[in-house]
C-alpha positions as semicolon CSV with decimal commas, in nm:
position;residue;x (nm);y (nm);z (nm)
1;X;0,000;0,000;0,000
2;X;0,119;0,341;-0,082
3;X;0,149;0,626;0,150
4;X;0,074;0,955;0,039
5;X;0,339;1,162;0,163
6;X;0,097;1,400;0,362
7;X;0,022;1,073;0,617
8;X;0,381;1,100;0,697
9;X;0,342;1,462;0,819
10;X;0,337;1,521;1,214
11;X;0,035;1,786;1,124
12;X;-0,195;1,534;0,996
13;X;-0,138;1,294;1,278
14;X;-0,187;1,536;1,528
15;X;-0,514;1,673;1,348
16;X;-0,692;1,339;1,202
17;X;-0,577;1,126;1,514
18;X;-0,420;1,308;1,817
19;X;-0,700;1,610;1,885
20;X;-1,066;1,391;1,765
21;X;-0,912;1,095;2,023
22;X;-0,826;1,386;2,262
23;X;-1,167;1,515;2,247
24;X;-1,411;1,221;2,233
25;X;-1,377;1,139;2,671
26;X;-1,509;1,488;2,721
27;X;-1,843;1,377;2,459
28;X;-1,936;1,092;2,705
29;X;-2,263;1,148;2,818
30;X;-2,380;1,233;2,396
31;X;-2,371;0,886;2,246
32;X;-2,464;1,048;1,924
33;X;-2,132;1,261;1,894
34;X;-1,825;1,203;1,665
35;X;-1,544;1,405;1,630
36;X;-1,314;1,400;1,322
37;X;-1,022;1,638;1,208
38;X;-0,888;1,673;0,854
39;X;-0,608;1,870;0,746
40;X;-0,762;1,958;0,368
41;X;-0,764;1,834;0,036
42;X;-0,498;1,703;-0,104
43;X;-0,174;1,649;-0,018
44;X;-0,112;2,003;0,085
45;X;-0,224;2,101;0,474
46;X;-0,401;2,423;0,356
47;X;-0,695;2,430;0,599
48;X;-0,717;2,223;0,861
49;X;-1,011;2,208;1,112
50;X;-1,153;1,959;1,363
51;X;-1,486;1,922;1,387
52;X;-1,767;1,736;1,619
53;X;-2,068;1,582;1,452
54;X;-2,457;1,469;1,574
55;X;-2,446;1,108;1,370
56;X;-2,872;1,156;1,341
57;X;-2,801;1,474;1,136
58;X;-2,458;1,417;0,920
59;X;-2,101;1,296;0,955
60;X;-2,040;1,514;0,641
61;X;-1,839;1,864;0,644
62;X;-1,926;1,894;0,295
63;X;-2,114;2,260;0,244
64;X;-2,488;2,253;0,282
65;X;-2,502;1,922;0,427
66;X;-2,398;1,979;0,781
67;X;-2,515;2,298;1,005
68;X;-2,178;2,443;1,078
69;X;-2,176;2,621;1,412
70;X;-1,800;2,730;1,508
71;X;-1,674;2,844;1,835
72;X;-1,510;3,211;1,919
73;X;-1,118;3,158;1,857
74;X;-0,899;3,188;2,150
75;X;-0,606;3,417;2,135
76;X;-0,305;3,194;2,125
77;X;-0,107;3,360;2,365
78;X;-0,396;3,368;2,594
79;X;-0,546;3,057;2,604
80;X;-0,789;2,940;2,924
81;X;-0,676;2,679;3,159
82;X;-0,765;2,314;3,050
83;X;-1,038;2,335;3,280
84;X;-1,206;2,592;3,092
85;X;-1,134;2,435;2,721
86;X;-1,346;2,112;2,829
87;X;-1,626;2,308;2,997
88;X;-1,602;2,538;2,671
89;X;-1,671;2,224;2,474
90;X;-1,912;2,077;2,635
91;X;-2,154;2,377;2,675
92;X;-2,106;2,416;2,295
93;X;-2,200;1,991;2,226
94;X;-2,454;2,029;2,492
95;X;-2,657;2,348;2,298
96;X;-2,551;2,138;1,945
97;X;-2,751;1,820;2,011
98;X;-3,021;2,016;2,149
99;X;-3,055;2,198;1,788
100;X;-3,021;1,874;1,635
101;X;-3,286;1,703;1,911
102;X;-3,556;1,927;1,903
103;X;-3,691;2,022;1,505
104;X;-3,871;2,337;1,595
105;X;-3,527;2,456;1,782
106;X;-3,368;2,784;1,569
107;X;-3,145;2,611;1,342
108;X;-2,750;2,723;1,248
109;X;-2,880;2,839;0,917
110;X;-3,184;3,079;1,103
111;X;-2,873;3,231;1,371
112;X;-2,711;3,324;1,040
113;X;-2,958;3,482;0,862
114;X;-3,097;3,690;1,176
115;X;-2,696;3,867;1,172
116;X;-2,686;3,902;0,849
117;X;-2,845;4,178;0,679
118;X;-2,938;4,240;0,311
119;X;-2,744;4,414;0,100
120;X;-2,814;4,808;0,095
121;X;-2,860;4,764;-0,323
122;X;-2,830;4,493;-0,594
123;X;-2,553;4,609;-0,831
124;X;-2,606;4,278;-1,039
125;X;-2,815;4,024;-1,100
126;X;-2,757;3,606;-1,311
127;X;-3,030;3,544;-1,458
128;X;-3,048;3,161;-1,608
129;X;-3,301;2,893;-1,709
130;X;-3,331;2,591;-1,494
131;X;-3,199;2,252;-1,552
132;X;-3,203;1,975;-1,313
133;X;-2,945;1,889;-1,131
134;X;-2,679;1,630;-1,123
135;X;-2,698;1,346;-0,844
136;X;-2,422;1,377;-0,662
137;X;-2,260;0,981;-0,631
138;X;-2,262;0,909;-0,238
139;X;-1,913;0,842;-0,228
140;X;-1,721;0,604;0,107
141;X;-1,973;0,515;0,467
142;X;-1,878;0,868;0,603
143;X;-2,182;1,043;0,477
144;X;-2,551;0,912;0,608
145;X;-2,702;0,639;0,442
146;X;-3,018;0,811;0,352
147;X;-3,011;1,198;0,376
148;X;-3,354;1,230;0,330
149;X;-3,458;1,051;0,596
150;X;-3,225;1,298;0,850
151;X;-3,384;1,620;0,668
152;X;-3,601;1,855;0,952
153;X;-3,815;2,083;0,792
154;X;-3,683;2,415;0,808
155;X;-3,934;2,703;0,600
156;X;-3,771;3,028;0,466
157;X;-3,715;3,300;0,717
158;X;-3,938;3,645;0,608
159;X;-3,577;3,805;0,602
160;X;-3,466;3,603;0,324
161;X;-3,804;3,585;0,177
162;X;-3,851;3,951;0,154
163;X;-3,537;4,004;0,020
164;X;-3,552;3,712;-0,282
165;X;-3,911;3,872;-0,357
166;X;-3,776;4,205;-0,380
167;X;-3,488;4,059;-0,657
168;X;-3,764;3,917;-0,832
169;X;-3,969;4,230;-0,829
170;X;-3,684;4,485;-0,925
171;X;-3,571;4,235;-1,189
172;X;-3,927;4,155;-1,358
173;X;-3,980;4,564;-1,387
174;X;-3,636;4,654;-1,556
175;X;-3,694;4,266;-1,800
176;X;-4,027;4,481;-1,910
177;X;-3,864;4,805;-1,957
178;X;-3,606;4,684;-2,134
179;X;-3,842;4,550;-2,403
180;X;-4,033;4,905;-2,421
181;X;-4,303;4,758;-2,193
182;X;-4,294;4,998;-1,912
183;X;-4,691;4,990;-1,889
184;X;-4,646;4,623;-1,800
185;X;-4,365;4,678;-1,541
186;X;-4,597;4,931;-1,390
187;X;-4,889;4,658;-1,314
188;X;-4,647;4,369;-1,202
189;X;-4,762;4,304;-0,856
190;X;-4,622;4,210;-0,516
191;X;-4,883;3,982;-0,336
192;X;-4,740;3,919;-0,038
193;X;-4,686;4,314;0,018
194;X;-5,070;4,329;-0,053
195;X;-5,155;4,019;0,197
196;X;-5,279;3,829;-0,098
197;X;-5,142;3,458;-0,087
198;X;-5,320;3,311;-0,418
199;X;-5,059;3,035;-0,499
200;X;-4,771;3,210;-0,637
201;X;-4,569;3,564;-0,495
202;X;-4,553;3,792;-0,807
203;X;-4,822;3,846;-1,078
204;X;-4,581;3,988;-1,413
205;X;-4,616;3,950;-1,807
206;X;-4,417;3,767;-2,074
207;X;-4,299;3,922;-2,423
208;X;-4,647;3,935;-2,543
209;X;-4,781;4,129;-2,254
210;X;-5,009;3,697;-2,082
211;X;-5,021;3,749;-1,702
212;X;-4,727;3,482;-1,554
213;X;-4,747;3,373;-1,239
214;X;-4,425;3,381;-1,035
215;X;-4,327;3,173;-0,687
216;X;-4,014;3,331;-0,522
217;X;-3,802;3,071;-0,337
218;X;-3,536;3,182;-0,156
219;X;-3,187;3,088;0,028
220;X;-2,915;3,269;0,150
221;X;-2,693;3,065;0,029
222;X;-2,514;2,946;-0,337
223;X;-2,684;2,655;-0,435
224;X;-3,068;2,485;-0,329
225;X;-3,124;2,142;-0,377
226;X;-3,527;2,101;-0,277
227;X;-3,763;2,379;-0,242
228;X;-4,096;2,365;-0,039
229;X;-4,439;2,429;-0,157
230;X;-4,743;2,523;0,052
231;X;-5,080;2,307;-0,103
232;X;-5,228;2,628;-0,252
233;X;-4,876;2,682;-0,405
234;X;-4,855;2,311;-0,605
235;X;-5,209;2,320;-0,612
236;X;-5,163;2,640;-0,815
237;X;-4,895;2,557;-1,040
238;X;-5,044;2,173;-1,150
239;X;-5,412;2,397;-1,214
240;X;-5,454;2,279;-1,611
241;X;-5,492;2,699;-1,692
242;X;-5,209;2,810;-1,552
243;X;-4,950;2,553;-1,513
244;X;-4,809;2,667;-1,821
245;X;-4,768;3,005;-1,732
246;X;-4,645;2,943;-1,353
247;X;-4,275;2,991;-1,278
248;X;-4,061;2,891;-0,952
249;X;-3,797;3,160;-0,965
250;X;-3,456;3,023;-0,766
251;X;-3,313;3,339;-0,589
252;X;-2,955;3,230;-0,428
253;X;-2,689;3,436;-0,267
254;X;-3,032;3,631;-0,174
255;X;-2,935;3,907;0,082
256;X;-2,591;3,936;-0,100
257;X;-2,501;4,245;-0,364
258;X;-2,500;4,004;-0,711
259;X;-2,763;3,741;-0,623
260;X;-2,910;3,493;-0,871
261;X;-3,225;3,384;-1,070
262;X;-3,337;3,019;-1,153
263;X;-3,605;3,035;-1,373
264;X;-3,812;2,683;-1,326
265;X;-4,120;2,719;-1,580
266;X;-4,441;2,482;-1,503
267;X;-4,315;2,256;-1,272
268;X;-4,575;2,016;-1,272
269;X;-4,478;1,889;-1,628
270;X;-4,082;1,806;-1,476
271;X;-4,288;1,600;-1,230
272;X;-4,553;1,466;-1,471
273;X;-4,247;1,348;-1,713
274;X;-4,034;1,256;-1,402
275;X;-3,757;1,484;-1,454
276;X;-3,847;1,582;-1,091
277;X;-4,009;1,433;-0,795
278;X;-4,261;1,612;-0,617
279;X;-4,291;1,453;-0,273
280;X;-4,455;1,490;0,092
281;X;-4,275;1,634;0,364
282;X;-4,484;1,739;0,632
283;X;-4,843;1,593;0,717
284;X;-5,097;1,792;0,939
285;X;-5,420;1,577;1,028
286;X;-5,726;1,786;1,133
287;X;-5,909;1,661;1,440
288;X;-6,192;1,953;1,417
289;X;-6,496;1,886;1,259
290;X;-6,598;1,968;0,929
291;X;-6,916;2,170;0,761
292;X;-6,921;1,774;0,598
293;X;-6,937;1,577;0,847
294;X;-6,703;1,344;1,108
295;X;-6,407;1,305;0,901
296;X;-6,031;1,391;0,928
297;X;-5,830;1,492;0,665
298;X;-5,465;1,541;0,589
299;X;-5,316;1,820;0,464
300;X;-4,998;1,724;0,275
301;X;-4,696;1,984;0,221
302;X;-4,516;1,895;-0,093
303;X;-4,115;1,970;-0,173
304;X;-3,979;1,910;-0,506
305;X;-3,594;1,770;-0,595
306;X;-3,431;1,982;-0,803
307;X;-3,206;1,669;-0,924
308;X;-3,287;1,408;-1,146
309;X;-3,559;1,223;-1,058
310;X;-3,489;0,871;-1,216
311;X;-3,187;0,856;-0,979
312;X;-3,419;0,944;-0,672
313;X;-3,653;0,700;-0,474
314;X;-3,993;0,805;-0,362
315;X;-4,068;0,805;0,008
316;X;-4,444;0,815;-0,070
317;X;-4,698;0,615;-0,298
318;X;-4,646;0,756;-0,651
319;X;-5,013;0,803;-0,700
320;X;-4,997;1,056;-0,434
321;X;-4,741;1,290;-0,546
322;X;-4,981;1,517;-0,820
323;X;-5,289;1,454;-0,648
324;X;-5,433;1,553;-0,296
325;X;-5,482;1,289;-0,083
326;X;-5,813;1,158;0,012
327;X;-5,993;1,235;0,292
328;X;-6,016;0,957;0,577
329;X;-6,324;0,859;0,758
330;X;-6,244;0,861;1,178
331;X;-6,353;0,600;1,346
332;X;-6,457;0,828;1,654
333;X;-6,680;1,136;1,659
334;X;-6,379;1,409;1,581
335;X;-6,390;1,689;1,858
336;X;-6,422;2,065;1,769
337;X;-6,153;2,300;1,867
338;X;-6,136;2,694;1,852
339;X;-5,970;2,823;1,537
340;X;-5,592;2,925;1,609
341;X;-5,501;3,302;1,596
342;X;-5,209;3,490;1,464
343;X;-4,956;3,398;1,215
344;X;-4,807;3,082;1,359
345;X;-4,651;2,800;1,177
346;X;-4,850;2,747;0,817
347;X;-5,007;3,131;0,829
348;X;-4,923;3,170;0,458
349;X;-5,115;2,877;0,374
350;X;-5,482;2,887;0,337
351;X;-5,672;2,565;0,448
352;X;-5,928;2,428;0,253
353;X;-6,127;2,131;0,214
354;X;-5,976;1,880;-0,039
């Protein structure tokens, strides 16, 4: 067997051996903790970093699959007693498996986003058609076995919302200038900023001045891989007279200076010709009763892969993933409950009978 010449280094013994054995006795008590070290790609020590990992979430520091938290640096020539260092580390484990424990906990991704604030203007914005993408190969045992079935639900923050709607808006109005249509930029609408939720965020106009109907999804990061759709959203965009006209607009890099547009048109027909899979990710089952009688019903939240669907495997009955689910009879007379107030989780969603 032949040794790259990097193993032979006193660095990466010390980073991939010496600190993640040094630091796994002080992760006793969390059964679900690993701790690893690399010293970078290659054979050149470029960046190295240790890290701890919750094995029910990821064993991956590969970018948007793991929730990277890090820890204030210590100043070298100041550091804490030894003491100090472990009780550091295990205030910082305990708070991580918590996040990782408890799904409606603020995530890594939300702490982010509430520090960071939009940019003041966009000075650019990349503007490109969408095309599925590639499956990554799951390559060694270090990653989880099925990532899916580790993914919490985590909805768009209003900040990052806001501020991919906003690029849509700005970006739809100078589009229709720039083809002479500036009475058609003036009637694009904002919904949202009306408190109109109708299926889809933006109402704007192609070249030959037909209504299209525009869903904003947004991240404040580079890249999405899945984007979530309320039932009044997908119910929206597989409706037989719009469908053609209803666009998913990818805004990435959103509270950023240059971010970008992925323009997904009709939707439903990636899914119909299986280009995409449509899926359920979140179930709600009403126990109130209903104008029609003792019955229950679930209310199914749908999230589509933007990858290639023949190299994906559906979690849910394929039957199920363009149509609504059926309603199911209860077997015991449901009870009613007073209507919840306020925003609260789902508010942009409106609930109706299937």
């Amino acid at each position: 067997m032949k040794i790259s010449p990097i193993q032979n280094d006193p660095v990466f013994a010390l980073v991939e051996k010496q600190f993640p054995q040094a630091l796994q006795p002080h992760m006793v008590p969390y059964e679900t903790l690993v701790s690893e070290g690399s010293t970078g790609a290659g054979n050149v020590t470029a960046a190295p970093w240790i890290a701890v990992f919750d094995r029910r979430l990821t064993t991956s520091a590969t970018y948007q699959q793991s929730a990277i938290l890090s820890y204030a640096p210590y100043r070298i020539g100041a550091l804490p007693e030894e003491a100090q260092l472990v009780a550091d580390l295990q205030e910082l484990t305990r708070l991580y498996t918590e996040i990782v424990s408890d799904p409606l906990e603020v995530t890594v991704e939300r702490l982010v986003e509430a520090v960071v604030e939009p940019a003041p203007r966009v000075e650019k914005i990349e503007v490109r058609d969408f095309k599925p993408r590639m499956l990554a190969s799951n390559r060694g045992s270090g990653g989880p076995s099925n990532q899916k079935s580790r993914r919490r639900y985590s909805p768009e923050s209003r900040k990052v919302g806001d501020a991919g709607e906003k690029v849509v808006l700005g970006y739809e109005r100078e589009r229709l200038g720039e083809l002479g249509r500036h009475d058609l930029a003036e009637r694009v609408r904002w919904h949202a900023q009306e408190l109109e939720f109708i299926g889809w965020d933006i109402t704007s106009f192609d070249e030959q001045g037909d209504e299209i109907f525009v869903e904003v999804k947004s991240s404040a990061g580079k890249s999405v891989s899945r984007v979530d759709l309320t039932v009044n959203e997908w119910r929206t965009a597989c409706d037989a007279k719009r469908r053609d006209r209803y666009y998913i607009y990818i805004v990435t890099d959103a509270l950023s200076a240059a971010p970008s547009i992925e323009r997904l048109r009709n939707p439903a027909s990636y899914v119909d010709d299986r280009k995409l899979l449509c899926e359920a990710i979140v179930y709600e089952l009403r126990l109130t009763q209903t104008q029609g009688g003792e019955e229950c019903y679930w209310i199914c939240s749908p999230s589509i892969e933007l990858k290639e669907a023949h190299k994906l495997q559906p979690t849910i009955p394929p039957q199920w993933e363009l149509s609504a689910p059926k309603p199911l009879h209860s077997r015991a007379p449901p009870r009613a409950a007073p209507r919840a107030r306020g925003r609260g989780f789902g508010h942009r969603q409106r609930r109706k009978k299937w």
